[in-house]
N, C-alpha and C positions, 0 to 999 in steps of 0.2 A: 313491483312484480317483474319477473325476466322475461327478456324482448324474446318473443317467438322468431322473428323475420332474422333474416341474416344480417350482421352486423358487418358496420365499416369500423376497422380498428388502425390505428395511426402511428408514425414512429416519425419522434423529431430530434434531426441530426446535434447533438453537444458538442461535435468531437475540438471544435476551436473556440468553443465557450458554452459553459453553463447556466442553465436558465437560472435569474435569482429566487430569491423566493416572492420575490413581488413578482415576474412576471410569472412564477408557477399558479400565482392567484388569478390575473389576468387569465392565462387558461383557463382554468376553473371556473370564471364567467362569463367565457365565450358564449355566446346567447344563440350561434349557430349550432353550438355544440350540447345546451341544453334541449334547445330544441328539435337536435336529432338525435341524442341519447334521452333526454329525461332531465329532470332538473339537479338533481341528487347525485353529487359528483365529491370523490376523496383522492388525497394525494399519499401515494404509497413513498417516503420521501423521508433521507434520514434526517430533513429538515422537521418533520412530523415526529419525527423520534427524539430527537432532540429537547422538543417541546415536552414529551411526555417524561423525559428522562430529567428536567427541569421541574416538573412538576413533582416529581418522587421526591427528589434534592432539596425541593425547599419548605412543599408542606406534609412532606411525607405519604401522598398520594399516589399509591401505583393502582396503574389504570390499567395496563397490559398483561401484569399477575395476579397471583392470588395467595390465600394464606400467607402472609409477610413473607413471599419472594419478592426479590428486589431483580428490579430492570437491569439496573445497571454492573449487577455479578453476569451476566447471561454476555455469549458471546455475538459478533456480527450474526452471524444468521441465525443464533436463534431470536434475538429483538427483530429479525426481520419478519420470521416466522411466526412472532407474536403479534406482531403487527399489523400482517396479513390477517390471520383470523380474526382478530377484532375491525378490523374493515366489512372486510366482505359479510361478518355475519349484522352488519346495518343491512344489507342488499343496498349497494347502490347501484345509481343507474352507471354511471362511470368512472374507472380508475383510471391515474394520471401516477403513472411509473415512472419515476427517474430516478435512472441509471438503477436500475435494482439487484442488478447481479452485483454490486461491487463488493469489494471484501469477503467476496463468499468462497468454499471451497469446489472443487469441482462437482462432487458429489451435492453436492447443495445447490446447485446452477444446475442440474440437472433436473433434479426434483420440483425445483420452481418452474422450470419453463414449461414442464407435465402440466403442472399443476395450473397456472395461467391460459395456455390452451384451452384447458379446459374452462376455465371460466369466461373465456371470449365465448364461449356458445351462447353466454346470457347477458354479458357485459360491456361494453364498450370500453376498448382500453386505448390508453395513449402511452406510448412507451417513446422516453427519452434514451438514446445509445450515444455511445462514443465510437465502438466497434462494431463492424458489419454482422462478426457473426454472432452479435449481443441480440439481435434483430427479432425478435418471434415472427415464426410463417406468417400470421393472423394477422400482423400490423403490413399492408401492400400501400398505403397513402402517406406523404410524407405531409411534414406539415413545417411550417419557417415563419419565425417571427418578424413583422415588419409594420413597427409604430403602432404598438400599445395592441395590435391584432396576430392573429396566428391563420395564415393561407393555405390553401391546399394546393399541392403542389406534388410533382414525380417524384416518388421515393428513389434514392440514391445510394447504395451500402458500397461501391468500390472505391476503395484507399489502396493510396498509391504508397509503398512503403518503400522503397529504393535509396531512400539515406544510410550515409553513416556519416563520424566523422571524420578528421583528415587521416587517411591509411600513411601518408608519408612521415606524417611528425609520429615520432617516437615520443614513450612519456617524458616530461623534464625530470632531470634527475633531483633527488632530493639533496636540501642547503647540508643537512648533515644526518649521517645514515646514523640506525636505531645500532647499538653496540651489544652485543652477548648477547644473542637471541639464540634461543634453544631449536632444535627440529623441531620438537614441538611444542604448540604452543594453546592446545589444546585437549587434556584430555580426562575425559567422565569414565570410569571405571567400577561399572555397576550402581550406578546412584538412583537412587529412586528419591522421589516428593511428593508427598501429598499437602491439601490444604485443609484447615478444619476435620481432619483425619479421612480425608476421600481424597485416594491416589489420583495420579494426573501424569507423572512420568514415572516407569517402572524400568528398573535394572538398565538403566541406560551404559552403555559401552561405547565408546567413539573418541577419537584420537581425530586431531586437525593438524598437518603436518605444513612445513614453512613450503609456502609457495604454491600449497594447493588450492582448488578451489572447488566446493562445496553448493547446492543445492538443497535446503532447508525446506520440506513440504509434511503436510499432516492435514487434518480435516481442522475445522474453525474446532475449539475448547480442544485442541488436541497436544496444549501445554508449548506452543513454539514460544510463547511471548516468556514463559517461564525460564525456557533453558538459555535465551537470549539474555534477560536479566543477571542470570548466573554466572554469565562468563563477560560481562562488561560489569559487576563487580555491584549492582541496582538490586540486587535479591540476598537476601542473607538465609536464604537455601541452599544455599555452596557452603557455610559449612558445620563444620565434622562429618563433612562427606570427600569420599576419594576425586576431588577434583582438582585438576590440575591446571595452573591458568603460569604459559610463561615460566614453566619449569621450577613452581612454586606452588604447592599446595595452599588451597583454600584457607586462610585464617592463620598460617602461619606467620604471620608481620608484615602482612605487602599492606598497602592503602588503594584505596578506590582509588583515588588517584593515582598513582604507579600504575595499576592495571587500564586505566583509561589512557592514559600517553600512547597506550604501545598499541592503539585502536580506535579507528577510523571509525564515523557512524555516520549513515541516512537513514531516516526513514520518511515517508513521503508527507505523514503531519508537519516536518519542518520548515516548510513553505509558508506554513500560515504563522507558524509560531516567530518566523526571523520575517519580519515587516518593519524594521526600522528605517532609517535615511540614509543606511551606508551604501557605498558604492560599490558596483562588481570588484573592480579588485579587490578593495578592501575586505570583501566577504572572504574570497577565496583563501587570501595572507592571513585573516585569523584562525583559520586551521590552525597554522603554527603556535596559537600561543589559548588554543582551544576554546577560544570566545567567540561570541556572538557578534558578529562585527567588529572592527578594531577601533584600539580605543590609544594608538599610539603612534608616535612618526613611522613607517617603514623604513628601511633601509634599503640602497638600491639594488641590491640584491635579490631581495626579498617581492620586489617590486617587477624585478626583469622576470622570476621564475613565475610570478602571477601573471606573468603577459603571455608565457609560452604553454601556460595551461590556457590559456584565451584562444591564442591560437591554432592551440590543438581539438577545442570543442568548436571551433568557428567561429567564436563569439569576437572574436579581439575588436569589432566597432562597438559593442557595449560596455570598455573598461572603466569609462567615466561614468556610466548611470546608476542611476538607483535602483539597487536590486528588487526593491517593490513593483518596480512598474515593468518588469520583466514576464513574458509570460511562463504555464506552468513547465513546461519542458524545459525553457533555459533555466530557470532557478534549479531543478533540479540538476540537469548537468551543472551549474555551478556550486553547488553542495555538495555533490562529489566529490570532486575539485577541490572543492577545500578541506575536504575528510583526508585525501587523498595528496595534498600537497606536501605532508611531513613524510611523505611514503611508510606507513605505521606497518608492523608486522602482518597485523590483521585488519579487515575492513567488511565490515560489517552494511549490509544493504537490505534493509528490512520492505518487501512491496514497491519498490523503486518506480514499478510501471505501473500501479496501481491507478484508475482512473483516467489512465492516456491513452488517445488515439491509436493507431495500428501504427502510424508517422512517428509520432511523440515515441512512444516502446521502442520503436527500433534503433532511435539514437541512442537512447540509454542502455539499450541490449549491444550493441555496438560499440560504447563506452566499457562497459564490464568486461566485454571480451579484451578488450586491447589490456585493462589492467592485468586481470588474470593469464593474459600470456607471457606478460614480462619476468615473470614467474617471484615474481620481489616483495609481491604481497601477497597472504592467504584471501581468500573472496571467501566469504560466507553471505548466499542470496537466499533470502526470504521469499516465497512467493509462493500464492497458488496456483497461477497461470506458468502454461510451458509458450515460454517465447519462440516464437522465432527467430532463428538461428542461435539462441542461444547457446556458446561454448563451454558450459561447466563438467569436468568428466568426474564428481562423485556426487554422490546424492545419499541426504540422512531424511529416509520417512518415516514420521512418528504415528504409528497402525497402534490399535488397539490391541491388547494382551491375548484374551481372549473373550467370552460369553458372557462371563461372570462380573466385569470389566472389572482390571486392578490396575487400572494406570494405562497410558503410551508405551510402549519400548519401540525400540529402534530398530527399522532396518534398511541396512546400508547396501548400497550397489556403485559400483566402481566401472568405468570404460576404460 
């Protein structure tokens, strides 16, 4: 039944670690917490999604759709959206939200935080943040884990953001510069794609010239991962279409290969996926030879210009460690770093800041800038959050056509 009396609603700080999934259970059996919401408690949780999306995977059971829709065609927000409603329509007595905006678009972060509001009139919620202003009104108590328990304790949302890194070190130059690179080195020329014959990008038009730098925004299922694919060479959507990659049409004899050389890639999943035993340096020097850690002697060269990317992120007392035990902001700045080490035409940054603190974003928003000024590389940044301070002066927003909906098209704005 919904709690008539007014509710106490909680938020507890992640922003320098994530609760696991054991301790998110732990919550969930706090017996303070039962006992002052109710006993009947769900975690809203992509660890919860997961499970369900593992469930479709292996016995073919989808629990969040219907009529043989499948989970895992559906984008970030809308499995979060599915998820939500089959929650709440248990009626529980309390939701344990973590991190729930992430990966979501603006317009979609908006819509949820309405929508939660309003469920705090009946509900007791606990919301996990990284970011202050992730925070809902509703949640005023904080809450901190300390030995297998969760305390209550003065909620706290100011972060201090006043990092960058070193402004004096310029970038290392690259061991040996890309040769015959065209002005441009990107460009769509009315392309459109659909999937299973239902558009997704319409009459796309857009040119990426040497040295520019780009802003890549659209709603969640709004085809960004699509056009991404297309132009690092992972989609065979490009072609018999007018696309231009490197001053070579689509399909005309390049190899995926040849088009990867000449481009730099992060994106923020590769943290979890690079957990080997190699060392910082070693990570950063395999840029060069575009492996996963390196798997061969350096040379001193090779060696000196990984130390001055070190000490241009700050990092230079971590060369000898093992990139695993690094936390989530150094490994990204050190992934950078090794996208970025061959100095490649293009560099590609898919959600860079995605799931970081207000601290964490600004060093890597601080990194981006320092590349895209030296003007050596094209930036193309993925993101649905507007950073601050962010330096990018073009921006490609992928809007809907129109009503009737026939795809994304593009519209571009320039500073």
């Amino acid at each position: 039944m919904p709690h008539t009396n007014k509710q106490t609603h909680y938020a507890i700080d992640t922003s320098n670690a994530p609760l696991s999934k054991q301790q998110l259970k732990e919550l969930k059996d706090q017996a303070w917490l039962k006992e002052e919401a109710g006993p009947f408690g769900l975690v809203f949780s992509n660890h919860t999604l997961d499970a369900y999306l593992d469930e479709e995977y292996r016995h073919g059971n989808s629990i969040l759709t219907k009529d043989g829709d499948l989970l895992k065609t559906k984008s970030s927000g809308e499995r979060k959206r599915l998820l939500l409603a089959y929650q709440l329509a248990q009626n529980p007595d309390f939701l344990i939200l973590d991190n729930p905006f992430d990966a979501l678009d603006i317009q979609r972060v908006a819509s949820l935080k309405k929508e939660l509001q309003e469920l705090a009139k009946s509900t007791v919620l606990l919301q996990l943040f990284r970011r202050s202003d992730e925070v809902l009104p509703c949640c005023t108590v904080g809450l901190t884990y300390q030995e297998g328990q969760f305390v209550k304790v003065d909620l706290i949302t100011e972060q201090h953001t006043s990092v960058s890194i070193n402004h004096e070190q310029k970038l290392p130059e690259p061991l040996e510069a890309f040769k015959n690179v065209p002005d441009e080195l990107i460009s769509f020329r009315n392309v459109s794609v659909s999937f299973d014959e239902k558009p997704v990008l319409k009459d796309i038009t857009w040119t990426v010239k040497r040295g520019s730098s780009w802003h890549l925004k659209g709603p969640n299922g709004a085809g960004k991962t699509t056009l991404l694919s297309m132009v690092t060479g992972d989609s065979t959507k490009g072609y018999g279409k007018e696309l231009y990659l490197f001053g070579r049409k689509k399909g005309s004899g390049e190899t995926v290969w040849e088009i990867k050389q000449k481009i730099g890639y992060f994106t923020s999943a590769m943290t979890e996926r690079f957990d080997g035993m190699h060392d910082v340096q070693s990570m950063i020097i395999s840029g060069l030879y575009d492996s996963v850690g390196l798997y061969q002697k350096p040379t001193t060269l090779e060696q000196a210009r990984a130390e001055e990317w070190l000490v241009l992120l700050g990092l230079k007392q971590l060369s000898g460690a093992r990139f695993r035990t690094l936390n989530e902001v150094q490994k990204r700045l050190i992934l950078i770093a090794r996208a970025m080490i061959k100095h490649p035409p293009l560099l590609i940054l898919d959600e860079p800041t995605a799931a970081l603190n207000e601290t964490g974003a600004a060093l890597i928003v601080s990194l981006i800038n320092k590349i895209a000024a030296s003007g050596s590389t094209s930036v193309l940044y993925v993101s649905h959050k507007e950073e601050v301070g962010l330096e990018l002066f073009n921006e490609l927003l992928l809007v809907q056509d129109d009503c009737d909906f026939a795809g994304y098209t593009a519209k571009i704005r320039s500073s």
